[in-house]
C-alpha positions as CSV (number, residue, x, y, z in Angstrom):
1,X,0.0,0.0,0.0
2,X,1.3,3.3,-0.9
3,X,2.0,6.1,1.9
4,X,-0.4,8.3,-0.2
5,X,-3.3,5.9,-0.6
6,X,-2.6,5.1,3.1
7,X,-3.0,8.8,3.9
8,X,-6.1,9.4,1.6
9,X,-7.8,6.6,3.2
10,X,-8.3,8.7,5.7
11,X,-11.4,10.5,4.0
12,X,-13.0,7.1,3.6
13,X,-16.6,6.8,4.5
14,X,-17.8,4.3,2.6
15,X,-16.8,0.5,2.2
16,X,-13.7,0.3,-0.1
17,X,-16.1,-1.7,-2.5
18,X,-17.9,0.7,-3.0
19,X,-15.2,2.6,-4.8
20,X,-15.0,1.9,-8.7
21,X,-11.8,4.0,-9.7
22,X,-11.0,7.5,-9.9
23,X,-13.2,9.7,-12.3
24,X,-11.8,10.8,-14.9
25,X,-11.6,14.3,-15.5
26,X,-12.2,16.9,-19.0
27,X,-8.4,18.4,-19.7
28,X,-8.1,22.1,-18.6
29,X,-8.5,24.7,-21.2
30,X,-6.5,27.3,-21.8
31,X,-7.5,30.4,-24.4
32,X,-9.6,33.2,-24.0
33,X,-12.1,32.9,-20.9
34,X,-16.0,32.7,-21.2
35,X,-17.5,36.1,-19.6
36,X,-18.3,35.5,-16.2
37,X,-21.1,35.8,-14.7
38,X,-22.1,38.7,-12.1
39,X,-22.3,38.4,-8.7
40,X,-25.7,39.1,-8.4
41,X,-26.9,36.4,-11.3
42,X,-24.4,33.5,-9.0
43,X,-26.4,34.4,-6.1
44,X,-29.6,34.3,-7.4
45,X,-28.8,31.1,-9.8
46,X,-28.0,28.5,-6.7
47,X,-30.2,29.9,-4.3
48,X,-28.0,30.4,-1.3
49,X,-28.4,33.9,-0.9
50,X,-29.2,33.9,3.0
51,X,-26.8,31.0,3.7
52,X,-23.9,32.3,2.0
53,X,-21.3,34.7,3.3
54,X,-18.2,35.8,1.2
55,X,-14.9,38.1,1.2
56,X,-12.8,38.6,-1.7
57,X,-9.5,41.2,-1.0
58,X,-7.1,43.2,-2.9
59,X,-3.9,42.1,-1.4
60,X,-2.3,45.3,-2.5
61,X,-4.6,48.0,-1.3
62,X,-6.5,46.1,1.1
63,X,-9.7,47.2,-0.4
64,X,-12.8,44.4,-0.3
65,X,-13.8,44.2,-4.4
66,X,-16.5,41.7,-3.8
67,X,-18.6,40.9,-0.4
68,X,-22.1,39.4,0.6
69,X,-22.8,38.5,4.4
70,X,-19.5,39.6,5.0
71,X,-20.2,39.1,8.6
72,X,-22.4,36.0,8.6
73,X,-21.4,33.6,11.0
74,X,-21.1,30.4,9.6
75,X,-18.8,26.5,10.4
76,X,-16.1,26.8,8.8
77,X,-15.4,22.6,9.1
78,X,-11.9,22.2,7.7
79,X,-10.9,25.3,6.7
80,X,-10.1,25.8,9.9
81,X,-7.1,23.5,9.7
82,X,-5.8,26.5,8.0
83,X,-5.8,29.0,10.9
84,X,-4.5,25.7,12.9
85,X,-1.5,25.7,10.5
86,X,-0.9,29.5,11.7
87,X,-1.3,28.7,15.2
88,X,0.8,26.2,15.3
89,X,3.5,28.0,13.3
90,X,3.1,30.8,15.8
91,X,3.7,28.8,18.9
92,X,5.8,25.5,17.6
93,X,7.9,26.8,15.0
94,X,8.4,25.0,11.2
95,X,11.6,23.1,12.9
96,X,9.3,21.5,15.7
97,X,9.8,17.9,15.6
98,X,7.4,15.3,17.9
99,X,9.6,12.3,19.7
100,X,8.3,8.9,20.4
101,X,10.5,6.8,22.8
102,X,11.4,3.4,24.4
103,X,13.3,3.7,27.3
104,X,14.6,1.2,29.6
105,X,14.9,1.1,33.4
106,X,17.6,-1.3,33.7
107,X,20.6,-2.8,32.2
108,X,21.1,-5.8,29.4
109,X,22.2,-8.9,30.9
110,X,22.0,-12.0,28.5
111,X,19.2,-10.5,26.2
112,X,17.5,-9.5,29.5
113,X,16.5,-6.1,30.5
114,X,16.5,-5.8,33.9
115,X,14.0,-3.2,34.8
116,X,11.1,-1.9,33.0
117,X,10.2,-1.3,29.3
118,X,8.3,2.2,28.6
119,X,6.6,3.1,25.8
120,X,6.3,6.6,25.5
121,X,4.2,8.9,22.9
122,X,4.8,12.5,22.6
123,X,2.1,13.0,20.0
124,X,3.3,12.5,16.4
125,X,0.2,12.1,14.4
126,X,1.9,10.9,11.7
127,X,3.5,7.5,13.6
128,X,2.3,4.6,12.1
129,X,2.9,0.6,11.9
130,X,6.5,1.0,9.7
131,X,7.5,3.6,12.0
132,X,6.6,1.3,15.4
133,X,8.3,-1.5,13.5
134,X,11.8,0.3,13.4
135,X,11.6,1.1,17.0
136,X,10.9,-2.3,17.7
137,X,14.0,-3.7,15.5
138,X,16.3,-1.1,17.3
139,X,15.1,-2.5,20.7
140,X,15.6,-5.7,19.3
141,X,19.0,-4.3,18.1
142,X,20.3,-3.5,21.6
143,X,20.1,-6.8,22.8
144,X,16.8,-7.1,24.2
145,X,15.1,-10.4,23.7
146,X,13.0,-10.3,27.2
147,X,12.0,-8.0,30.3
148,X,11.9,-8.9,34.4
149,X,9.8,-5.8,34.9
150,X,6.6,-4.5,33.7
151,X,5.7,-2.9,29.9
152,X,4.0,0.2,30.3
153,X,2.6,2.5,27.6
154,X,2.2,6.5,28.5
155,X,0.0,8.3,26.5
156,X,-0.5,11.7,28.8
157,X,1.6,13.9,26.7
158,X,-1.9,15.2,25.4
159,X,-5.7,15.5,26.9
160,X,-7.0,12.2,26.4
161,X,-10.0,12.5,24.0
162,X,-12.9,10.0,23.0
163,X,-14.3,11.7,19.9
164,X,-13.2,14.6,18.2
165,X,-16.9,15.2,17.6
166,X,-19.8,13.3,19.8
167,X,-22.2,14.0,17.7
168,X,-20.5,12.0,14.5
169,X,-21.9,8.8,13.5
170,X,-19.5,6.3,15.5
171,X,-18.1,3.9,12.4
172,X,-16.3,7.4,10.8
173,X,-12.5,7.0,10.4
174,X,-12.5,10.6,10.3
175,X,-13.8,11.0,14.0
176,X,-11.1,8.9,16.3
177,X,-10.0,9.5,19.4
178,X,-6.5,11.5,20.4
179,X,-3.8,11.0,22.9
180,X,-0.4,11.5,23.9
181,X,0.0,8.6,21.6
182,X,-1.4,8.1,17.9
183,X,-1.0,5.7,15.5
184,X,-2.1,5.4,11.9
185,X,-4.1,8.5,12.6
186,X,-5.9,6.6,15.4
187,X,-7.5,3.8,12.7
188,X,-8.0,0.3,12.3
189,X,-8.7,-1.7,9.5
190,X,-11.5,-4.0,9.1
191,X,-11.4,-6.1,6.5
192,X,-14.5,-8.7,4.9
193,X,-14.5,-11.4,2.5
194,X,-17.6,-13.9,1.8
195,X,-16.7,-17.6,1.2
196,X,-19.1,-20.2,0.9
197,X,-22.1,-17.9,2.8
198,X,-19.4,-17.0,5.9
199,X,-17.4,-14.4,6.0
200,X,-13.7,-13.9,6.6
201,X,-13.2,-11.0,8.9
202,X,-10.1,-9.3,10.0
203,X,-9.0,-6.1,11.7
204,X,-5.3,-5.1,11.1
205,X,-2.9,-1.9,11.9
206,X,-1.9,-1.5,8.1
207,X,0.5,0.6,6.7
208,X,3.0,0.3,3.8
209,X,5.2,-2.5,4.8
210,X,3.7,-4.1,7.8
211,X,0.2,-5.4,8.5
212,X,-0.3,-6.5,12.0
213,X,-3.1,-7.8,13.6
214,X,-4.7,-6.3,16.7
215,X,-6.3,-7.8,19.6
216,X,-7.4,-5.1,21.0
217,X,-10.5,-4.5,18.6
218,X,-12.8,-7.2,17.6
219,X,-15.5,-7.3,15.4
220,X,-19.0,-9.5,15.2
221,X,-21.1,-9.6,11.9
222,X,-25.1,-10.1,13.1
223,X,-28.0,-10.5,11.8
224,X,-30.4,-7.6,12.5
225,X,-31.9,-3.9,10.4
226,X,-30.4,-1.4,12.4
227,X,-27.3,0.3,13.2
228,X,-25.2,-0.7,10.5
229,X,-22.3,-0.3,13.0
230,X,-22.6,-0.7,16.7
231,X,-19.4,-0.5,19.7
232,X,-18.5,-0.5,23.0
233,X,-15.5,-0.7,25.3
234,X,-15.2,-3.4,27.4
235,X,-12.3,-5.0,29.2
236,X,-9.9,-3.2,27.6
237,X,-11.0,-4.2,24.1
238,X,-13.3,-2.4,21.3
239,X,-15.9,-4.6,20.6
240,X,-17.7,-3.3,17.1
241,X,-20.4,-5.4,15.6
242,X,-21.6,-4.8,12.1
243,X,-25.3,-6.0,10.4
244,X,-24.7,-8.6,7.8
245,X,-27.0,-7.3,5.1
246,X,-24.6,-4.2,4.4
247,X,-21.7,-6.0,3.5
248,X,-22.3,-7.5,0.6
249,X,-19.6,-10.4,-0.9
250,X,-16.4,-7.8,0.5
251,X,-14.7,-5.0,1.1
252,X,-13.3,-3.1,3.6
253,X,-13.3,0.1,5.6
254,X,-11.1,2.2,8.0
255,X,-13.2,2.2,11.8
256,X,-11.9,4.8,14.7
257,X,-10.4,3.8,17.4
258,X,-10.8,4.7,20.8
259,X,-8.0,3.6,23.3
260,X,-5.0,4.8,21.3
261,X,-2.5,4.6,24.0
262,X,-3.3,0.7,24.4
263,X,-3.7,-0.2,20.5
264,X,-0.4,1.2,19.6
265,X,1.2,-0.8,22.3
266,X,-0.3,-4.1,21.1
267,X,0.7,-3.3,17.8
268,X,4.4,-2.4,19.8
269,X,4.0,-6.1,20.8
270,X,3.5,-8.0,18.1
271,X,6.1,-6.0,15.8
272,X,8.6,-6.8,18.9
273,X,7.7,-10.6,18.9
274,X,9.0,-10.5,15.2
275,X,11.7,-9.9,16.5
276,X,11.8,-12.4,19.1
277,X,11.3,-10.2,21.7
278,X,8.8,-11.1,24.4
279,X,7.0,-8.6,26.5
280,X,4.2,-8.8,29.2
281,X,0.9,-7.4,29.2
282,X,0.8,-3.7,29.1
283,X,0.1,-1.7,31.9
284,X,-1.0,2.2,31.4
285,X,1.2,4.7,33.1
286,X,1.3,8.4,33.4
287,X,4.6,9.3,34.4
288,X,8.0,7.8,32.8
289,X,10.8,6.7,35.7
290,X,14.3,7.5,35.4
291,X,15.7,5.5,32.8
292,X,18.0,5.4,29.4
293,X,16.0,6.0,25.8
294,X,17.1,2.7,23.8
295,X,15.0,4.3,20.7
296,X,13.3,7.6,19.5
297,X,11.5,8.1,16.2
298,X,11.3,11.7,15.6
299,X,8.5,13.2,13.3
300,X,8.9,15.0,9.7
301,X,9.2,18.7,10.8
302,X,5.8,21.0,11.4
303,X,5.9,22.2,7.9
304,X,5.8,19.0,6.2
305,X,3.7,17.4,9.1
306,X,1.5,20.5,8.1
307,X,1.3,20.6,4.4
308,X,0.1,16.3,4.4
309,X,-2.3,18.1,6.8
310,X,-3.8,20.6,4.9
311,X,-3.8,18.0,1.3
312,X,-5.4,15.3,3.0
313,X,-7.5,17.1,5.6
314,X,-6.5,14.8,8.3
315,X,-8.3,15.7,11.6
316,X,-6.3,14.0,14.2
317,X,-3.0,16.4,12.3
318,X,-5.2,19.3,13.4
319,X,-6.6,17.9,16.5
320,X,-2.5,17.5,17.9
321,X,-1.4,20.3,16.8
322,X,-4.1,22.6,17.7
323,X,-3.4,21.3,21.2
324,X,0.6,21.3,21.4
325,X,0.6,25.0,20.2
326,X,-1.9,25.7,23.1
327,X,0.7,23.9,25.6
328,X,3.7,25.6,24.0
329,X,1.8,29.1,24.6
330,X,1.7,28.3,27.9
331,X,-2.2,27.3,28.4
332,X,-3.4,24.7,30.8
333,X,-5.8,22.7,28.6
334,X,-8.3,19.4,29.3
335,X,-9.9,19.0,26.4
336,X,-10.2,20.1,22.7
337,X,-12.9,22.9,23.1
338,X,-10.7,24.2,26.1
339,X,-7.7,24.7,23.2
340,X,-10.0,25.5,20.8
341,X,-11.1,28.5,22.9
342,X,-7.4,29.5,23.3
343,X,-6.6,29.5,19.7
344,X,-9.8,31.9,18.9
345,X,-8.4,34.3,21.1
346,X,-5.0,34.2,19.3
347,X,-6.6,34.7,15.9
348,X,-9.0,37.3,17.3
349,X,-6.1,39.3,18.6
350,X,-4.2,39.1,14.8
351,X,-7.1,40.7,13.1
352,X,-8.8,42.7,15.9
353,X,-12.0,41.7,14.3
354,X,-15.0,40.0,16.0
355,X,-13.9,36.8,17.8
356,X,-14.6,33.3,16.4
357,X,-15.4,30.0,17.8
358,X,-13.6,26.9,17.9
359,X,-15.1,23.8,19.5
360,X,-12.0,21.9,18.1
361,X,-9.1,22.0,16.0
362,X,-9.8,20.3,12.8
363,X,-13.5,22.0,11.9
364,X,-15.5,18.7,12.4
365,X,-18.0,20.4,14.7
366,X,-21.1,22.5,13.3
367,X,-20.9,24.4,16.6
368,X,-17.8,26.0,15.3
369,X,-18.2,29.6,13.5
370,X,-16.0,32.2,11.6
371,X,-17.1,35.1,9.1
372,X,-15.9,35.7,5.8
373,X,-14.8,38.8,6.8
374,X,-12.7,37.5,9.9
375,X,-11.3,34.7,8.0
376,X,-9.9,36.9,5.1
377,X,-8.6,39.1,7.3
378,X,-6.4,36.3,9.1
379,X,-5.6,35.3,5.4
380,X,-4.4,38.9,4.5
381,X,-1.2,39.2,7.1
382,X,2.0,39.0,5.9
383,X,2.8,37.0,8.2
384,X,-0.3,34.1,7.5
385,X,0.5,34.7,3.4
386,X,3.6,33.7,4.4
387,X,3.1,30.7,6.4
388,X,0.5,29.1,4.2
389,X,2.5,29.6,1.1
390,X,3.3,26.5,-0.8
391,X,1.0,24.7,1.8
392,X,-2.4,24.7,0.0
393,X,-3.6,22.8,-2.1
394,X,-4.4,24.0,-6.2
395,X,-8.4,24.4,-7.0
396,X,-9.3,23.8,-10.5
397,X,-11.0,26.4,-12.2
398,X,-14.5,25.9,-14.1
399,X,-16.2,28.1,-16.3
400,X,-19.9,28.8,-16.5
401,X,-19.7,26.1,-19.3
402,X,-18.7,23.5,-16.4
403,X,-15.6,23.4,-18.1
404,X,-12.8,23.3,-16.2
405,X,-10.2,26.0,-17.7
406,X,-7.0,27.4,-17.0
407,X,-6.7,31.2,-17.1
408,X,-3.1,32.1,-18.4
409,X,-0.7,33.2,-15.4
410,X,-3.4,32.9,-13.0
411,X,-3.7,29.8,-10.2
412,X,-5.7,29.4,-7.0
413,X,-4.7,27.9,-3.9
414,X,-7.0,26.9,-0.7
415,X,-8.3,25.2,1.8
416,X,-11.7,23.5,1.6
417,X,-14.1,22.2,4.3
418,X,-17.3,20.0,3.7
419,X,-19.8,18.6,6.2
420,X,-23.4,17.3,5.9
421,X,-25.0,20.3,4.0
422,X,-21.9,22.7,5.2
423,X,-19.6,24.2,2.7
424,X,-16.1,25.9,3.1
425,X,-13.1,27.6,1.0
426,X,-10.7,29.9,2.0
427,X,-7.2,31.2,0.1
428,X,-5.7,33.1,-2.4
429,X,-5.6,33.7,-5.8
430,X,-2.0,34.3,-7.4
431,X,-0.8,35.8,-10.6
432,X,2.4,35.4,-11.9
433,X,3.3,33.6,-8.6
434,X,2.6,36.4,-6.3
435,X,-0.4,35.9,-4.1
436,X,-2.6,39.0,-5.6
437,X,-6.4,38.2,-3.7
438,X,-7.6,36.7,-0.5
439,X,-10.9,35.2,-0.4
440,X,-13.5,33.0,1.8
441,X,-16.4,31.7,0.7
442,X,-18.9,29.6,3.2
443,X,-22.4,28.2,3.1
444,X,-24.4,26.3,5.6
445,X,-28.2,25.1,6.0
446,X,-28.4,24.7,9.6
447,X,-31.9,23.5,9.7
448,X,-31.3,20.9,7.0
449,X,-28.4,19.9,9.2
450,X,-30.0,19.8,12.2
451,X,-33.3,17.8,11.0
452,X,-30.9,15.0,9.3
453,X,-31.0,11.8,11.1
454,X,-28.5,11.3,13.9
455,X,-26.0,8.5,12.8
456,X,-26.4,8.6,8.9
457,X,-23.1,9.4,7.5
458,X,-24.8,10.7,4.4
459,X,-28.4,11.8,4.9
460,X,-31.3,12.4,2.0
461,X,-30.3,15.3,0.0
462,X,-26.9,16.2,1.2
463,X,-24.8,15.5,-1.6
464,X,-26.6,17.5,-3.9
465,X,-26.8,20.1,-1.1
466,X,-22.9,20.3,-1.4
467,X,-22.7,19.9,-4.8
468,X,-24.7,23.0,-5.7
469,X,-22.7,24.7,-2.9
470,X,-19.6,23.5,-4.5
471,X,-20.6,24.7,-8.3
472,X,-21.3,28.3,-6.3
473,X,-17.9,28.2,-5.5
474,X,-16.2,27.9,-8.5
475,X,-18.3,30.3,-10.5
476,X,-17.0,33.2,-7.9
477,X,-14.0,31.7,-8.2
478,X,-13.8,31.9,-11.7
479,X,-15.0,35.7,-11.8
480,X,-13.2,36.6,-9.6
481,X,-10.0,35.2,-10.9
482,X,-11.4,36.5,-14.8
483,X,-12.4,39.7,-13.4
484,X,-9.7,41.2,-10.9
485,X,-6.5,38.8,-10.6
């Protein structure tokens, strides 16, 4: 498995079988551009005049060249992983680095360590399988074949949290928990296959190279309607259960987990027993004794952790860093709307504008809210131009023909943010490689939100809800790029 369908699979919502192949899409255009449309004919064309609010900002001068519901507060979702980035750049630095460690309490005598073995997370969100594999080949490297004392994990170099968002249907991979620990963004794999009416089922810790199985998660297939998905916690295992009828002959699906801290030391353990190396049942600890660090595996820096971040939209990035930047400014935090509140105050103070709200880091709340206006003026600093330069990701243009076009020297970058009948894009529009407008565009039906039914991961009507937000999008986007870049 690639490191980029591994990441990507972190958007997955549906079964893998339900996935054909990518869509192709029409070749960009280049030429003369269609005339675009007004403002006013957008507006009245998709019929979200009083749920949308938009910015659009002469970089240069400042001035405002295009506004409606400027001050309309609506969720962001992820493109608040954008002002995230900026926190954490603010607080952390592009050089910050997270640590994981194993460190030892005692010394090696015959393949013996005589003490304790700790595992201990500092937060990386992006450790995974491969990466717990090479600390467990360099423990196996300095001698260490078993332990007389205890293996603990610690996990307490963050807030422990369940849910990034309660109110999330429970199956999302999207919605895991976070800790002090993470691995593979807090996700494990279950897998189906249908043989001879039975199915084969597995739940694994995938990543490119290795593929572990856990014990700490188990899954039933039952016979019944309703949930789809159901879970609890019990005895230190994640017990999911899943109705037979929606499974079909196979597939497979990404599922949250909950106890970070003790799935990424079971997968510790059986990477280690490749090597030969025997260890106890893990015991959770807060505190690390005095010992020696027999291996570390430090993260890819902030910017690089960040820019994955902002391509792939990964909440659980967001989620730790929203809250290490918050520790590093000196806050005493329990929980992600504690941090959350802490970083609207920082990005109120930038702009002197009205204050948002943050419930989180990652924009996977509705309760969240930002303005246009607010969020393009965070976007128009220097000092944000500069630190989300070369981190966005490119947005296709699309004329009023639906075609999708390239306008000569001209190129977007942004930041987009979907949930359930909730639509978000922030960014800037360059010419000649100099970043010439800033621009935030968001849309929200609250009530359509709020009637959907609790649990459905898609409900009646919302993907052609987002759709005709998204189409909105691109035909300011295209005027605005036709019309003033």
């Amino acid at each position: 498995m690639k490191r980029r369908d591994f990441l990507t699979g972190v958007l997955a919502g549906l079964p893998i079988s339900a996935y054909g192949g990518q869509m192709e899409r029409p070749p960009a255009r280049a030429g003369r551009p269609v005339p675009a449309t007004s403002t006013a004919d957008i507006i009245r064309q998709f019929g979200l005049a009083d749920k949308t609010g938009f910015v659009v900002v002469d970089l240069a001068s400042g001035r405002v060249i295009e506004q409606h519901n400027p001050t309309l507060e609506l969720p962001p979702a992820s493109v608040t992983k954008a002002i995230t980035a900026l926190y954490a750049q603010a607080h952390l630095g592009n050089d910050f680095r997270f640590e994981t460690r194993v460190i030892g309490t005692g010394p090696i005598i015959d393949t013996q360590l005589q003490g304790d073995l700790y595992l201990v997370g500092g937060g990386d969100p992006h450790l995974d399988s491969d990466s717990l594999a090479e600390l467990a080949q360099a423990v196996a490297q300095a001698g260490i074949r078993t332990i007389s004392g205890r293996f603990y994990v610690v996990d307490t170099a963050l807030p422990q949290v369940e849910f990034i968002d309660p109110s999330q249907p429970i199956q999302v991979g999207y919605n895991p928990s976070v800790s002090g620990l993470n691995l593979n963004f807090n996700r494990i794999y279950f897998e189906w296959k249908k043989t001879g009416g039975a199915y084969r089922v597995t739940m694994d810790a995938r990543a490119e190279q290795h593929r572990p199985q856990v014990s700490t998660s188990e899954m039933r297939i039952v016979n019944r309607g309703g949930p789809i998905y159901s879970y609890t916690h019990e005895d230190d295992v994640e017990r999911w259960s899943v109705a037979r009828g929606a499974l079909g002959d196979g597939g497979g699906r990404w599922l949250p987990v909950r106890d970070a801290g003790r799935y990424t030391a079971a997968v510790f353990q059986a990477l280690a027993c490749a090597h030969d190396i025997t260890l106890p049942t893990v015991q959770k600890r807060a505190t690390v004794a005095r010992g020696r660090v027999i291996a570390r595996r430090l993260s890819p820096n902030l910017r690089a952790i960040q820019r994955s971040m902002l391509y792939f939209s990964t909440n659980l990035t967001a989620e730790v860093l929203g809250m290490r930047a918050s520790q590093a400014a000196g806050h005493s935090i329990s929980n992600l709307r504690s941090s959350g509140r802490f970083m609207a105050r920082w990005a109120s103070r930038q702009t002197r504008l009205s204050s948002p709200v943050f419930f989180n880091h990652s924009g996977l709340s509705d309760r969240s809210e930002i303005s246009a206006r607010d969020m393009t003026s965070l976007l128009a600093l220097q000092g944000s131009r500069q630190g989300l330069a070369g981190l966005m990701k490119r947005i296709q243009m699309v004329n009023p023909r639906g075609n999708a076009v390239t306008v000569p020297g001209v190129e977007i970058f942004a930041k987009t943010g979907t949930l359930n009948f909730t639509r978000g894009l922030a960014g800037y529009i360059e010419t000649g490689g100099r970043q010439k407008l800033a621009f935030a565009i968001f849309s929200a039906d609250m009530a359509a939100r709020r009637a959907a039914p609790a649990g459905e991961e898609r409900p009646l009507g919302a993907r052609s809800w987002s759709t005709n937000a998204r189409t909105q999008e691109k035909a300011l986007l295209y005027r605005w790029a036709t019309q003033f870049a």
